[in-house]
N, C-alpha and C positions, 0 to 999 in steps of 0.2 A: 257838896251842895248842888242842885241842881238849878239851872236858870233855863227859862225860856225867854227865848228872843227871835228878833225878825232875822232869818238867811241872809246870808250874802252868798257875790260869786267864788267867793274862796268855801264854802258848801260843799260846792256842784259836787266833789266825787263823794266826796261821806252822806249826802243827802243821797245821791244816787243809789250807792249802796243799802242805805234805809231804808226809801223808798222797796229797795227789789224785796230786801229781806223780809218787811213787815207784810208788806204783798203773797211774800210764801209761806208766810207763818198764818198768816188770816186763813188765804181762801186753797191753799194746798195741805198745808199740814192741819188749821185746827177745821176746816169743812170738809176736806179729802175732793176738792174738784177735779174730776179726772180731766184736765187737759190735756188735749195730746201734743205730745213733744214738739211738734213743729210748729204749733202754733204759740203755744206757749212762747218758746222762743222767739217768736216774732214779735208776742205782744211784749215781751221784756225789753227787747233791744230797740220796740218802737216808745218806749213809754219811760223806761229808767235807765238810760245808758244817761253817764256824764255830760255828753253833748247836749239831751234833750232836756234835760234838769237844767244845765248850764242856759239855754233858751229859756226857759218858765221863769231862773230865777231874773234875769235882765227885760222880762216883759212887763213894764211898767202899771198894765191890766191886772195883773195878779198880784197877792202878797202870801208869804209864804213862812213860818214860824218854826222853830226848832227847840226841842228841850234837850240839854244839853248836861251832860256831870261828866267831870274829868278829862274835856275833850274829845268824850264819846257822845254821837246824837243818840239819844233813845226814844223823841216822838217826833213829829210833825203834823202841821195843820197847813194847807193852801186852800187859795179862795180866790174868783177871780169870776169876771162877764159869763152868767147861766148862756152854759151850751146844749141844755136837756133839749129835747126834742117833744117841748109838751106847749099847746097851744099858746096858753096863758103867757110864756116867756116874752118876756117885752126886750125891746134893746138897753140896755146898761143894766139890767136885774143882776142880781148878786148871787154867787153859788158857792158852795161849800166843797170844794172837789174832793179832798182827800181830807183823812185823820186819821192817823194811826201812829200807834207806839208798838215798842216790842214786844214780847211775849212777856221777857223779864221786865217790863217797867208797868204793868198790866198791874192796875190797883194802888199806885203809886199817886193818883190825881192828874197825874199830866194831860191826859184826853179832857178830861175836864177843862182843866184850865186852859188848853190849847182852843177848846169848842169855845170858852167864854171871850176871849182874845176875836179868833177867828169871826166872831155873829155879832161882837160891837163893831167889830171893823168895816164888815157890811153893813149894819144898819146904818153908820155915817157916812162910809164912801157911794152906795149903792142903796138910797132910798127904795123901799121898796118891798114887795116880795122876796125872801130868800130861798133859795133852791139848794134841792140835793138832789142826789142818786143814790142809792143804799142797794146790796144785794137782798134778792128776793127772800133769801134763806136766812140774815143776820139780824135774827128777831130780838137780839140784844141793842144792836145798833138804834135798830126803831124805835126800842123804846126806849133808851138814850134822846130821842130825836122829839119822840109826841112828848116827853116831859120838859123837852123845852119849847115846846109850842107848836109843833109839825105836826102838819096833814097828810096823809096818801093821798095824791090826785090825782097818780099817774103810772103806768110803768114803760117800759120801753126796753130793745133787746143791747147788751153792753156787747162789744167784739171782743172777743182775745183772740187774736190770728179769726180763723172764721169757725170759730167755735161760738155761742153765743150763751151769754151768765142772762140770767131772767132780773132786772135791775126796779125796785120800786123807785117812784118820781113823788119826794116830799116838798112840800112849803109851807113856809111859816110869815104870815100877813103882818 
């Protein structure tokens, strides 16, 4: 059976892991982004090593959700104070940072139910506009996003090492 529930620090290293692997199944194996090796690396060990997951889960600004079967993580959801870089962003606005499952849990509902968890959490802690960031290319995602209520208002360039993904700027009123 599977359950989703909120992270804790006893996470940090299986989230971290999840985090890397869903990251390279998205935008390396299922879009084929050529990044180049060193950056890549960069952007891994800035963004999903243990420590830095270990940090996000103990920042009281964020909340962070895990689907879980057998004592394996197979999705997550985090959300925490809009860092987008689009005018409108006011201070305490709410953002939807990440969502992802694995390639095998793909179709299972969990994204679903992760997104629905994840956007009431916001609407109550973070009145307001809710924000994303979505890749320019993940035309699935989008329209995941405009069926629950999302706008394109924006876009802005994402880093990986200093390579740069072309990122659309959604919100939902």
């Amino acid at each position: 059976m599977t359950i989703i529930r909120p992270a804790t620090p006893s996470d940090a290293e299986a989230l971290a892991d999840l985090k890397l692997i869903t990251f390279r199944e998205t935008f390396l194996d299922g879009f084929g982004i050529p990044y180049p090796p060193d950056d890549l690396a960069i952007f891994e060990a800035d963004s999903y090593s243990p420590r830095v997951v270990s940090t996000e889960l103990a920042d009281l600004e964020r909340a962070t959700w895990v689907a879980e079967r057998d004592d394996r993580l197979l999705a997550y959801a985090q959300v925490g104070p809009s860092k987008l870089p689009h005018p409108d962003v006011k201070p305490g606005a709410g953002e939807l940072y990440q969502l992802y499952a694995r390639g095998e849990a793909q179709g299972l509902g969990l994204g679903r139910s992760l997104l629905t968890i994840a956007l009431d959490h916001l609407a109550a802690a973070r009145p307001g506009p809710i924000w994303l960031g979505v890749w320019s290319g993940n035309l699935k995602a989008q329209a995941v996003y405009v069926a629950r209520g999302f706008v394109k208002v924006g876009g802005y360039r994402f880093p990986v090492g200093s390579w740069y993904d072309d990122e659309f700027i959604f919100r939902r009123d």
